[in-house]
C-alpha positions, -999 to +999 in steps of 0.1 A: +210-666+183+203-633+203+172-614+204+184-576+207+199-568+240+179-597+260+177-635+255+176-666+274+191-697+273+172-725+254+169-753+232+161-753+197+133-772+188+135-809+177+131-806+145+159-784+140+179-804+162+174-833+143+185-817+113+216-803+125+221-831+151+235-807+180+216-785+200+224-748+196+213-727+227+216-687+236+230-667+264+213-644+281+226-609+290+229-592+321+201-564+317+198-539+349+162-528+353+157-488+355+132-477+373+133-436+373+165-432+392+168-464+402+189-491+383+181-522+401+196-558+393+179-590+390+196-621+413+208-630+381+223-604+369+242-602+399+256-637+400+264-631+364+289-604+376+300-619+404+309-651+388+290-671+413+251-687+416+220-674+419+222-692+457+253-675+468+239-642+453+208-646+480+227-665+507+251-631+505+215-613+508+201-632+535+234-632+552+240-590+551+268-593+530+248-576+500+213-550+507+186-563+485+149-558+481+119-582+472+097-565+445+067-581+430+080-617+446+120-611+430+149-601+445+166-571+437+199-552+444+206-515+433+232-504+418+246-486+449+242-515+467+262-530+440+291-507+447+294-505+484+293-547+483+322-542+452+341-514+479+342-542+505+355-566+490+385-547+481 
């Protein structure tokens, strides 16, 4: 079931599971975060483009591979930080 544009994966409650006998569960969306002019991406979101975990997504951060920048104790990687990590690669 998805919730507008964002959702995250979960259970459904017991009582429904019981009832249906298999548990149903969501997928959550990548969702950039604007911030003015800013679009910034969660850890997340990244690995979800990628195709790769959240741990590569910050080993490639710690390692210099990728820029990214710790806001309010989360990583974060802008959208042109995005691209020039995309322009490597290739």
């Amino acid at each position: 079931m998805v919730d507008g544009d964002i959702c995250s994966i979960r259970s459904v409650d017991k009582e429904e599971e019981s009832l249906t006998g298999r548990q149903e569960t969501e997928v959550r969306k990548t969702m950039p975060t604007i911030v003015k002019d800013l679009t910034l991406y969660s850890v997340f979101d990244v690995s979800r483009l990628l195709n790769v975990t959240t741990v590569s997504v910050r080993n490639y951060i710690k390692q210099g591979h990728l820029n990214g920048q710790k806001l309010m104790g989360r990583w974060f990687v802008t959208e042109d930080d995005l691209n020039i990590f995309f322009e490597r690669l290739m």
